[in-house]
N, C-alpha and C positions, 0 to 999 in steps of 0.2 A: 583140395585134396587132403591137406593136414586136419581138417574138422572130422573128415568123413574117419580118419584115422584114431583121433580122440572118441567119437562119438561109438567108435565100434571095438576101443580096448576097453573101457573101465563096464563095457555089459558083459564079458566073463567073468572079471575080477569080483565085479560085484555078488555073480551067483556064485562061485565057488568059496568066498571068506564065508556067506549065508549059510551054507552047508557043513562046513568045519568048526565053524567058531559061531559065536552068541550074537544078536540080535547088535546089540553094541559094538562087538567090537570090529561087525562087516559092516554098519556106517561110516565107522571110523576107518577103516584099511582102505576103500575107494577113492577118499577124499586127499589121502597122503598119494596114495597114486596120478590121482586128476593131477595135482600140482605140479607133480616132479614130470609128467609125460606133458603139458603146456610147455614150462619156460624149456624141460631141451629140445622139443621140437620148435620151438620157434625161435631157439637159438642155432639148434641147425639150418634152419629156412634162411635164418640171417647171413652164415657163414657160406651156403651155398648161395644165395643170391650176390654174398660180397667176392667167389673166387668167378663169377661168371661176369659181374661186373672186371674185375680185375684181368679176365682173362680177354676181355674185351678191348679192353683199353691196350693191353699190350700188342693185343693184334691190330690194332692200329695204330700206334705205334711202329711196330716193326716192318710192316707191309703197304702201307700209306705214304706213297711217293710226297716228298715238301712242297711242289706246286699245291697238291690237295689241301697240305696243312695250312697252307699261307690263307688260302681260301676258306675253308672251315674256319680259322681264327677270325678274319675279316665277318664272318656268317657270326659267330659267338659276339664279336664287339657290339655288333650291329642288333641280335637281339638284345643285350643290355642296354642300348645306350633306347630301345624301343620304350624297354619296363621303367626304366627312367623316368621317361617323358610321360609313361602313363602314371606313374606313383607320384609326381610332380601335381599335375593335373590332378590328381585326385585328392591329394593334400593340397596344393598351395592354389587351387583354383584355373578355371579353365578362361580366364576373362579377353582375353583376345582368339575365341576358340576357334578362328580363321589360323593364329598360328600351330596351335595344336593339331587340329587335324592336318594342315600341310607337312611339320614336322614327323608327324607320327605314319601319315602317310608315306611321306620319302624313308623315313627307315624301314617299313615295310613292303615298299616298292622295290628299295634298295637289296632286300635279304630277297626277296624273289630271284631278281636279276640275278644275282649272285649265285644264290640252288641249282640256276638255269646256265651258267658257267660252269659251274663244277661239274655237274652231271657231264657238258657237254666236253671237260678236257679231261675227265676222270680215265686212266687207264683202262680200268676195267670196263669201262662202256664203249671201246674202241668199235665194236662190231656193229654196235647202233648208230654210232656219227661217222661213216667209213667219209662220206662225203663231204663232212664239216672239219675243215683243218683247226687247231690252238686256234690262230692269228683270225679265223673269221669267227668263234665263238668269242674271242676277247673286243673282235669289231663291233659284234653286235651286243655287247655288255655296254660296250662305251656308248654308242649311238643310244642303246635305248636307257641309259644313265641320264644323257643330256637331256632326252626328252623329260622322262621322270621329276629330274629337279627344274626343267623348263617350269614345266605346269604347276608345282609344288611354289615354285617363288613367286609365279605368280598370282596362284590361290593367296597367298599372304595377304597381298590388297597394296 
């Protein structure tokens, strides 16, 4: 949207300094304008992109019951400790790569399970799991945990 906004201010600017002033000094006038319509428009883009961010985060914050949180942060550890194990592997070498993909597997098995808990105690999706109580989405976290790390340990060798 902002291109289409540049690309369609400096073609009047341009023909009306052509028509007042001299051949010189409407190449000159556009160019002082380009500049100054770029950085405030895309210091505005920043500022609005940063109170939507901002407005974002407080609404969850404020509205995001602490069961959800405790889970979302669990989901967060779980993708970092993922990009680890890939940044590892990528620098220090993949040489037992039976452990790597088990490990990288189970944190990615693990951030499933987890999506598929949250969703499932999320308040807001009450309407959708009328028939899944907390106590049997956290049963079936756990059961399909153990499986998970079952097969993961013993991919190892």
């Amino acid at each position: 949207m902002a291109p289409k906004k540049q690309a369609a201010t400096p073609t009047p600017q341009s023909s009306k300094p052509a028509t007042t002033t001299t051949s010189s000094t409407a190449s000159h006038t556009p160019s002082k304008s380009q500049s100054k319509n770029t950085p405030t428009s895309s210091i505005r883009n920043a500022q609005d992109a940063q109170e939507i961010a901002v407005g974002i985060w407080n609404n969850y914050v404020e509205k995001t019951p602490q069961r959800v949180k405790l889970v979302d942060a669990f989901m967060l550890f779980l993708m970092v400790v993922g990009v680890l194990q890939f940044v590892y592997c990528v620098i220090g070498g993949n040489y037992p790569f039976n452990a790597f993909l088990s490990g990288f597997s189970a944190t990615v098995g693990q951030f499933v399970l987890t999506a598929s808990l949250r969703i499932q105690t999320n308040p807001e999706n009450k309407a959708e799991f009328e028939r899944i109580s907390h106590e049997r989405a956290f049963a079936d976290f756990v059961f399909g945990s153990m499986i998970l790390h079952f097969f993961c340990v013993n991919f190892i060798n």
